[in-house]
MDTraj code that builds the backbone (N, CA, C; nanometers):
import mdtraj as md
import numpy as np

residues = "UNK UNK UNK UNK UNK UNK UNK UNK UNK UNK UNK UNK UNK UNK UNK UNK UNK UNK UNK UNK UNK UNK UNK UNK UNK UNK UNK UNK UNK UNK UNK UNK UNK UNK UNK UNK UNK UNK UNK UNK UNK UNK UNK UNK UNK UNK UNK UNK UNK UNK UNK UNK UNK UNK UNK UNK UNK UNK UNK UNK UNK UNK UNK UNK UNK UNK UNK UNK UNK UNK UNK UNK UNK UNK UNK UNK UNK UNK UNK UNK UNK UNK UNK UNK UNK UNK UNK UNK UNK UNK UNK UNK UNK UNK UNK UNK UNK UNK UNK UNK UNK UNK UNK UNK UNK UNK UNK UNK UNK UNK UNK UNK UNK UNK UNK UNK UNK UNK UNK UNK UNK UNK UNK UNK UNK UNK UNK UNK UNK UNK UNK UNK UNK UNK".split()
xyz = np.array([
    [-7.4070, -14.6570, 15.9798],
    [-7.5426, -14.6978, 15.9496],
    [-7.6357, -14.5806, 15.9773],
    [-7.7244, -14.5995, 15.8743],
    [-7.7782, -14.4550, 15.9114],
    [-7.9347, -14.4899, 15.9991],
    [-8.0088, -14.3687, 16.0711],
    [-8.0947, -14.3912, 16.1973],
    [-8.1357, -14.4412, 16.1332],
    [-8.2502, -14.4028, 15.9652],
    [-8.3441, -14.4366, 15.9234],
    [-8.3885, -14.5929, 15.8815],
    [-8.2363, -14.6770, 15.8367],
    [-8.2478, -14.7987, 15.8215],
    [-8.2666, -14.8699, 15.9636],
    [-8.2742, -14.8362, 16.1319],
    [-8.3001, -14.9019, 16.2006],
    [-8.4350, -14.9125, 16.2798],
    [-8.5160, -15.0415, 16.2455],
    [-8.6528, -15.0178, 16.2826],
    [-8.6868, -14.9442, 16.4214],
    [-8.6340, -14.9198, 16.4849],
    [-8.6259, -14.8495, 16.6418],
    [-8.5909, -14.7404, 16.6595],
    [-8.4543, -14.6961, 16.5718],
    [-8.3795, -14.6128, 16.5707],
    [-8.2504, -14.6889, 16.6816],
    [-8.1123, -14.5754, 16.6655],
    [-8.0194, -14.6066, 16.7093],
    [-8.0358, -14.6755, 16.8899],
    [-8.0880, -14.6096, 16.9635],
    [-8.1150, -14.6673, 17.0843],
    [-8.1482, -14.8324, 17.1219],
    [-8.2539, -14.8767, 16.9848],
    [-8.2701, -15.0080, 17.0069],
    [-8.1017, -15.0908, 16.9603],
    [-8.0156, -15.0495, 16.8840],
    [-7.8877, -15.0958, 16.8444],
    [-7.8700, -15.1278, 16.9640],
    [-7.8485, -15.0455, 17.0330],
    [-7.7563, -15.0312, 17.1804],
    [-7.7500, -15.1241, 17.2474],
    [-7.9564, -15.1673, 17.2530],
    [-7.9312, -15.2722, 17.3418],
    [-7.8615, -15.4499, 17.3417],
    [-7.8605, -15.4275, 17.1688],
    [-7.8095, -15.5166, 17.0802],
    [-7.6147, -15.5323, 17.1243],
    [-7.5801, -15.4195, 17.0952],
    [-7.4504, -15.4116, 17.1317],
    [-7.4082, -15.4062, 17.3069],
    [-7.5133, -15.3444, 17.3608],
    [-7.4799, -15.3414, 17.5246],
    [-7.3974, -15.2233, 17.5245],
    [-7.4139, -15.1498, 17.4502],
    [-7.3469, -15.0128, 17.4752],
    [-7.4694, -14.9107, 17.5498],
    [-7.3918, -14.8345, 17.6801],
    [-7.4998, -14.7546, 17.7634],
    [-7.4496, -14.5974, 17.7619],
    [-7.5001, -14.5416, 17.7188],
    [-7.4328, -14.3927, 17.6717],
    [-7.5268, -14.2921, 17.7526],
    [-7.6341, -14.3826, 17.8384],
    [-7.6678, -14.2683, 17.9606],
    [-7.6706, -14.3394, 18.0730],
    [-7.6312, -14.2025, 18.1319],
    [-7.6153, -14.2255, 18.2740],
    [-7.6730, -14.1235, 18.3781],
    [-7.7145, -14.2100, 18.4997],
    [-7.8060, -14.1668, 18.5915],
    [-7.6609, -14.0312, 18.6938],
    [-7.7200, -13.9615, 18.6878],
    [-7.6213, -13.8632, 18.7704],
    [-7.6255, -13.8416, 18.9325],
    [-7.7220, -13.9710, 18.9321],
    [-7.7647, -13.9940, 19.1191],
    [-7.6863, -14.0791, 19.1696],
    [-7.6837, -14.1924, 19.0826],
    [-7.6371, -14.3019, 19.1163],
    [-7.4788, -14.3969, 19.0247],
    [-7.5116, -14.3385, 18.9027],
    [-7.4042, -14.3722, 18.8338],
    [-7.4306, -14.4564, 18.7412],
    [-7.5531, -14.5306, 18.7376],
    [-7.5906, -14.6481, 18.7076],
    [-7.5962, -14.5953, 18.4969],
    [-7.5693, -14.6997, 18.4470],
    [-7.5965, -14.6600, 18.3137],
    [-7.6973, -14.7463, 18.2044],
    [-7.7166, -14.7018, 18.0963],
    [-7.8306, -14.7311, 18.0452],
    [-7.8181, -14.7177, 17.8634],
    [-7.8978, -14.8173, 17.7932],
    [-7.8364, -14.7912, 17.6202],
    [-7.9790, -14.7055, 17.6422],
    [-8.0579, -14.6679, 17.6627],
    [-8.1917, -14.5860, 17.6026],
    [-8.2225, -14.5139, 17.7127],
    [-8.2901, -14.3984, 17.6588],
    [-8.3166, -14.2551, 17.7179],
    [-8.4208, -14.3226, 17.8147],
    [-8.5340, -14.4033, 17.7428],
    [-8.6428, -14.4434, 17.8190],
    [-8.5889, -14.4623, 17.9403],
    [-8.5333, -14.6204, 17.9173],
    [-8.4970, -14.6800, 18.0636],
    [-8.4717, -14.5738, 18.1609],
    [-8.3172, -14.4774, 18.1392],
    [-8.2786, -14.3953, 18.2158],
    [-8.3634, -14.3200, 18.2846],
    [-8.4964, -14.2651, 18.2288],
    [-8.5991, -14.1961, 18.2819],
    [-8.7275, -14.2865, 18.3536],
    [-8.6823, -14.3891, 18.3221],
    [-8.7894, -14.4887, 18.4150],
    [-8.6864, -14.5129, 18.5309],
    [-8.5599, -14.5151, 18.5433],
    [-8.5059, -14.5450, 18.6850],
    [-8.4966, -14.4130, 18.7963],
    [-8.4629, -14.2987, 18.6500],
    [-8.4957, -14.1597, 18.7811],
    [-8.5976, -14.1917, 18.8617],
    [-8.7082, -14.2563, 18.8090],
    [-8.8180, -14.2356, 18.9103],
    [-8.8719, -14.3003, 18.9825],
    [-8.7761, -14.4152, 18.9810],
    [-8.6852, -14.5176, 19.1502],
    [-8.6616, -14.3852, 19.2227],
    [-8.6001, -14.2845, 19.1927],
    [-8.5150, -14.2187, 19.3218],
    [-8.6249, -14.1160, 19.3825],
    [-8.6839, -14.0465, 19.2732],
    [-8.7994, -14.0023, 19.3129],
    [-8.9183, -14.0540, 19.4006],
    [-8.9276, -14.2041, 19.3782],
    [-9.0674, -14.2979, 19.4283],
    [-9.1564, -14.2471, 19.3453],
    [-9.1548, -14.2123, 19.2183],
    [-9.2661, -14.1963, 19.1305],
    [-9.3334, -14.3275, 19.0782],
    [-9.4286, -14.3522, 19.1000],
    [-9.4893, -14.5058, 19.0267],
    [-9.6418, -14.4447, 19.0210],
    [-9.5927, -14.4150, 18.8718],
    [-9.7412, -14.3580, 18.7906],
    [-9.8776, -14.5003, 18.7363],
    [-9.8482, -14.6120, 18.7972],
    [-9.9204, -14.6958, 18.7113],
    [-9.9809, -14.7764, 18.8527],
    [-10.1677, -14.7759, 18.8924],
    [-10.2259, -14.8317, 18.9848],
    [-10.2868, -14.9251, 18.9512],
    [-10.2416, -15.0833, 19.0012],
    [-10.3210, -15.1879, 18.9770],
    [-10.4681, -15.1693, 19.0655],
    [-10.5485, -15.1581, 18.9411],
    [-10.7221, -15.1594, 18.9984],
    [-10.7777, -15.2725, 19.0777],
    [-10.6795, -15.3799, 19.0846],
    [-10.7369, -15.4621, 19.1784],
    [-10.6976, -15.5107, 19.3104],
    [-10.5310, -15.4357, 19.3509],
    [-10.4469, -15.4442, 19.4500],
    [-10.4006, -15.3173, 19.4998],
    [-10.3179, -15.2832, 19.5521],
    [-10.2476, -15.1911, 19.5884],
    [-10.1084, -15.1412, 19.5406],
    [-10.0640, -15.2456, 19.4757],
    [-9.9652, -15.2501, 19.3906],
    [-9.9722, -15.1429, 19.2869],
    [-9.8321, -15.0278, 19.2729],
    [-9.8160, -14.9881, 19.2036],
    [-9.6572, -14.9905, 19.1364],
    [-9.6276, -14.9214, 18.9541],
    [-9.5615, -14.9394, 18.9070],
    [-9.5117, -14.8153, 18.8105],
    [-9.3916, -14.8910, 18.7473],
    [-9.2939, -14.7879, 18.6688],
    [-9.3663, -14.7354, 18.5676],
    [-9.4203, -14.8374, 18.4819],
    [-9.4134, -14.8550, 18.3529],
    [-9.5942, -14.9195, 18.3025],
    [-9.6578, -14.8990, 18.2391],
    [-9.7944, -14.9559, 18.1960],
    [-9.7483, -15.1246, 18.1417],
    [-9.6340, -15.1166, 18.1035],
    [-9.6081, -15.2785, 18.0200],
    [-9.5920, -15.3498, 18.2181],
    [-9.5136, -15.2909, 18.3001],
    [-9.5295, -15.3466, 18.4450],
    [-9.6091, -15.3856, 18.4784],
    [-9.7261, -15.2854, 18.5132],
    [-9.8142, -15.3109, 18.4952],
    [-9.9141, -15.4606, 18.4790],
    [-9.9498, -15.4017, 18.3199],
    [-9.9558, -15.5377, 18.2630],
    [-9.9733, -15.6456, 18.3028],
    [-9.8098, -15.7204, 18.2980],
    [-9.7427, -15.8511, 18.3184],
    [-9.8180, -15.7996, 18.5103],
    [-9.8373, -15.7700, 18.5728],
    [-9.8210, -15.7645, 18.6838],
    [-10.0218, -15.8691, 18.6829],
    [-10.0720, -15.7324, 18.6234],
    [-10.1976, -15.8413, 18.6001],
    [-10.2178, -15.9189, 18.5905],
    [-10.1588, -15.9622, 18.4506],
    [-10.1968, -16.1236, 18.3872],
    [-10.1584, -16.2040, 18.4759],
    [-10.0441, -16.1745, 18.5558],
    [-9.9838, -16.2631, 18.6669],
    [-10.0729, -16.3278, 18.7904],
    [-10.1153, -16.2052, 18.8421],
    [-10.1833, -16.1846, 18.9833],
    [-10.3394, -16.1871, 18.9660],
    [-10.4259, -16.1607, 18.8823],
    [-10.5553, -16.1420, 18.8599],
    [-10.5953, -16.1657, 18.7253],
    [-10.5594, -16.2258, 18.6146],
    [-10.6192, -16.2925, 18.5546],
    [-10.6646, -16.4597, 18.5718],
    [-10.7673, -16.4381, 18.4951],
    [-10.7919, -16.5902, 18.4714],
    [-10.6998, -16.6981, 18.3758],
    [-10.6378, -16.7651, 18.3764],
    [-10.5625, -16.8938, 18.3008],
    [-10.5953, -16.8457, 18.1920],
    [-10.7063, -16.8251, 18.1067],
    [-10.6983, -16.8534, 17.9977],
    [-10.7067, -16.7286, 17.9336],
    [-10.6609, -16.6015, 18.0081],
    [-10.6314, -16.4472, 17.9733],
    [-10.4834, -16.4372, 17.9029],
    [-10.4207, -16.5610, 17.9692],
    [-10.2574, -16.5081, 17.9610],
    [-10.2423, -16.5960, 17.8198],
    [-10.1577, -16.5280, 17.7562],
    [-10.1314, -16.5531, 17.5790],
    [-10.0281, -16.6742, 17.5866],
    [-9.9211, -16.7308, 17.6670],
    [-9.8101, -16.8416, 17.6314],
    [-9.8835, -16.9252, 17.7288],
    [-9.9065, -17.0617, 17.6599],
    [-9.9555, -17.1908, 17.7334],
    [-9.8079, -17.2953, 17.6916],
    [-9.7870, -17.3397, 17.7958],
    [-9.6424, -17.4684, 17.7893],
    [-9.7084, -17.5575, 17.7827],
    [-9.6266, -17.6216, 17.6415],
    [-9.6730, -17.6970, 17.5764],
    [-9.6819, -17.8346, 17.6005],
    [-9.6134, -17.8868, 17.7515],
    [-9.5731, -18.0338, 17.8013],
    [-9.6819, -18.0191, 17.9177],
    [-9.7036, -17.9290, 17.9959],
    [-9.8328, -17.9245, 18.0865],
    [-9.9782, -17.8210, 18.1198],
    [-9.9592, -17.7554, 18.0038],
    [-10.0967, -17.6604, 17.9395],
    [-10.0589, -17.5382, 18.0537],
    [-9.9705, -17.5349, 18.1491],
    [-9.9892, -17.4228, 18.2087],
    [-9.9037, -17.3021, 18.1327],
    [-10.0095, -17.2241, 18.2085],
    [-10.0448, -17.0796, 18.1251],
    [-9.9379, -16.9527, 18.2156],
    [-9.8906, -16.8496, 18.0972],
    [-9.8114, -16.7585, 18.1515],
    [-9.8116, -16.6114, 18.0542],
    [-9.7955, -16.5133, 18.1513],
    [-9.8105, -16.3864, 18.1166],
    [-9.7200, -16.2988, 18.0127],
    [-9.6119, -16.3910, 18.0003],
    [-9.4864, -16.3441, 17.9079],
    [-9.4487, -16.4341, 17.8256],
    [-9.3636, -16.4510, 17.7154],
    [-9.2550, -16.5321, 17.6783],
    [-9.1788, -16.6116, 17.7828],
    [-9.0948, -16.4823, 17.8129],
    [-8.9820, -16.4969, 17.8598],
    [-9.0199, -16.5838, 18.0245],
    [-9.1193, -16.6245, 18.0542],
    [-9.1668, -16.6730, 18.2033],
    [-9.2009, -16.8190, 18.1320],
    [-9.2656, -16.8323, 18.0696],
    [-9.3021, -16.9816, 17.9773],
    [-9.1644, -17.0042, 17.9638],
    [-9.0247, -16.9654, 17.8718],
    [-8.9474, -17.0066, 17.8420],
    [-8.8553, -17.0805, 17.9647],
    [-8.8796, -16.9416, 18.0629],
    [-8.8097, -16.9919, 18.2050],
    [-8.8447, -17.1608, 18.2651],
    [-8.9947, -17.1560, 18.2453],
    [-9.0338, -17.2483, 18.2948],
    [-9.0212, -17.3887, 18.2083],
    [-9.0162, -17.3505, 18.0723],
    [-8.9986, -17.5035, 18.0449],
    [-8.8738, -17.5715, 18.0181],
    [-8.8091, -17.4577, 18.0470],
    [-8.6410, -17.5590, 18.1070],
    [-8.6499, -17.6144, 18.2362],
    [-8.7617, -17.6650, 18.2789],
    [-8.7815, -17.7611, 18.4050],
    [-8.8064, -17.8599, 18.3522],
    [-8.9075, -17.8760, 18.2143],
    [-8.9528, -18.0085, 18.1203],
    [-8.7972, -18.0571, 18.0773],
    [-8.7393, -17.9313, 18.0036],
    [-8.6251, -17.9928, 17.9421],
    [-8.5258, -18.0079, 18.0258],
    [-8.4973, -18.0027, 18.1255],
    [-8.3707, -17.9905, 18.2519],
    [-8.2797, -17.8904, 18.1271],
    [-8.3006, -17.7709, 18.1070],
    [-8.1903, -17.6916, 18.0031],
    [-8.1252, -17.6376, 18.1450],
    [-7.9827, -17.6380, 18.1263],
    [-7.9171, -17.5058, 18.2139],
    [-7.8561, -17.4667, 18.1691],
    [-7.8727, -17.3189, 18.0621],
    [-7.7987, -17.2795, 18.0041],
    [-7.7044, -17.1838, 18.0736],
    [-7.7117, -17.1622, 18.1727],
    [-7.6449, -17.0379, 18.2678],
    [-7.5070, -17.1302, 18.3090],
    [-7.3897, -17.1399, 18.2735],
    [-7.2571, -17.2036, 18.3220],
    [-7.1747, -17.0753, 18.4035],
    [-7.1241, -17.1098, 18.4872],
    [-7.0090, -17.0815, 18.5700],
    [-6.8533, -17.0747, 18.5148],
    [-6.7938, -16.9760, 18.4249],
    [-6.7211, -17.0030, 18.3801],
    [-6.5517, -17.0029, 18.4440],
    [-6.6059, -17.0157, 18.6183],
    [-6.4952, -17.0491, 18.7152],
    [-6.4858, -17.2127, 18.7161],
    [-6.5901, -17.2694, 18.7523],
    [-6.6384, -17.4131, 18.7794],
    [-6.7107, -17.4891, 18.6695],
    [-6.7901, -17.6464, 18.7316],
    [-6.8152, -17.6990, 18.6194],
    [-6.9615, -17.6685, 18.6483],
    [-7.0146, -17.5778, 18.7144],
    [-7.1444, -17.6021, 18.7378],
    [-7.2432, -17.4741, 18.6535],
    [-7.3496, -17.5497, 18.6331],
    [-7.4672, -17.4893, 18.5255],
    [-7.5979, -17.4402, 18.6358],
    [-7.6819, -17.3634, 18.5864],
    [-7.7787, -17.2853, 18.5979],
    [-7.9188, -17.3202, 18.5292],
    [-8.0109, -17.3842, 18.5418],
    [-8.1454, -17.3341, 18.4497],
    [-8.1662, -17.1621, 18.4559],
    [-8.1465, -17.0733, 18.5640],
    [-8.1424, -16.9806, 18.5744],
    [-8.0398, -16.8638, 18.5842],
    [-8.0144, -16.7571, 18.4965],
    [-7.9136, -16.6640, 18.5333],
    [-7.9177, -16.5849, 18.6763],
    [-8.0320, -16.6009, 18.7530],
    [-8.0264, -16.5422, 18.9219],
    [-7.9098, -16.6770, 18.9934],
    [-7.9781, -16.7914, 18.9600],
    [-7.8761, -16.8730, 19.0254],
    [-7.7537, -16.8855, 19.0071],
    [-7.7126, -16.8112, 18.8743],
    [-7.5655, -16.8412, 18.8531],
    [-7.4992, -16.7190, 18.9752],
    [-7.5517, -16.6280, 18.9559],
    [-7.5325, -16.5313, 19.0030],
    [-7.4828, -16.5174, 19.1383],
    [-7.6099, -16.6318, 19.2296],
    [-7.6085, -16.6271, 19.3751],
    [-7.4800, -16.7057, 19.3892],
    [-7.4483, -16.8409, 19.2684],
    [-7.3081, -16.9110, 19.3368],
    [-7.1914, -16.8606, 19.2728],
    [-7.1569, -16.7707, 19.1647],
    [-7.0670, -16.6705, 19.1538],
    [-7.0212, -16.6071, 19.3071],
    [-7.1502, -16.4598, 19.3324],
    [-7.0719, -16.4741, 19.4584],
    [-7.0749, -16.5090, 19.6048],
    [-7.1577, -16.6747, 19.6094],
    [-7.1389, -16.7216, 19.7450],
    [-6.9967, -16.8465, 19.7313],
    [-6.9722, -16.8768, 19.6120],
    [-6.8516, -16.9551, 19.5902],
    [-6.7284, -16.8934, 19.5632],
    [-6.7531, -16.8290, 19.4558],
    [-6.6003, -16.7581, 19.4021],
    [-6.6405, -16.6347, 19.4599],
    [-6.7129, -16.5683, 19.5216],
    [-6.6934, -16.4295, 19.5613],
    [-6.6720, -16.3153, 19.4828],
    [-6.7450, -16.3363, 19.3488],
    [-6.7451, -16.2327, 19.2888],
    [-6.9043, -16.1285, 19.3218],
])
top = md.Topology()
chain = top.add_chain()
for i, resn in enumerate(residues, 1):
    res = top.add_residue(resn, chain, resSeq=i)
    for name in ("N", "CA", "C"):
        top.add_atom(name, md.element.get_by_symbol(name[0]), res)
traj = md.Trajectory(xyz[None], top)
């Protein structure tokens, strides 16, 4: 496939496929895009180029940032996703979505040792390895 047919270019593929073709030479850790990789160097560094103007809080990334705002110091009706079963308001997609698998009891996160489900992939996580010990 060639770069030009991919709206991103090849890097956004990657994250599609989960293929990570860089790697951090500190830590080992790997990565499908150059970005990321250069936003975690500067974990090791303590570089956090981005100052919330209304806290002390600082960050990686301006999109951090951001979401960090809408979170912590906006007003309700700043943040763009409102859930649609109790009008409350959220700074992302992906935080609305989280949350309204509490309306729907969804647990899409399964245990594929046991019979047990997740609304959340952190929780699958924690009883992976506090049960099976992975």
């Amino acid at each position: 496939m060639r770069d030009s047919l991919l709206p991103n270019g090849p890097e956004h593929l990657n994250t599609h496929l989960n293929e990570k073709h860089y790697k951090c030479l500190k830590c080992g850790k790997r990565f499908g895009r150059q970005f990321s990789l250069s936003c975690h160097l500067k974990t090791h560094d303590g570089i956090r180029d981005f100052k919330c103007s209304k806290c002390d809080r600082t960050f990686l990334t301006a999109s951090e940032l951001k979401v960090h705002y809408l979170r912590k110091h906006s007003e309700p009706n700043e943040r763009c996703y409102e859930c649609i079963f109790c009008a409350k308001t959220f700074a992302t997609g992906a935080e609305m979505e989280r949350h309204m698998r509490s309306h729907l009891r969804e647990k899409p996160f399964s245990c594929n040792l046991c019979d047990n489900s997740y609304s959340e992939n952190c929780d699958l996580k924690i009883h992976l390895s506090r049960v099976h010990g992975i």
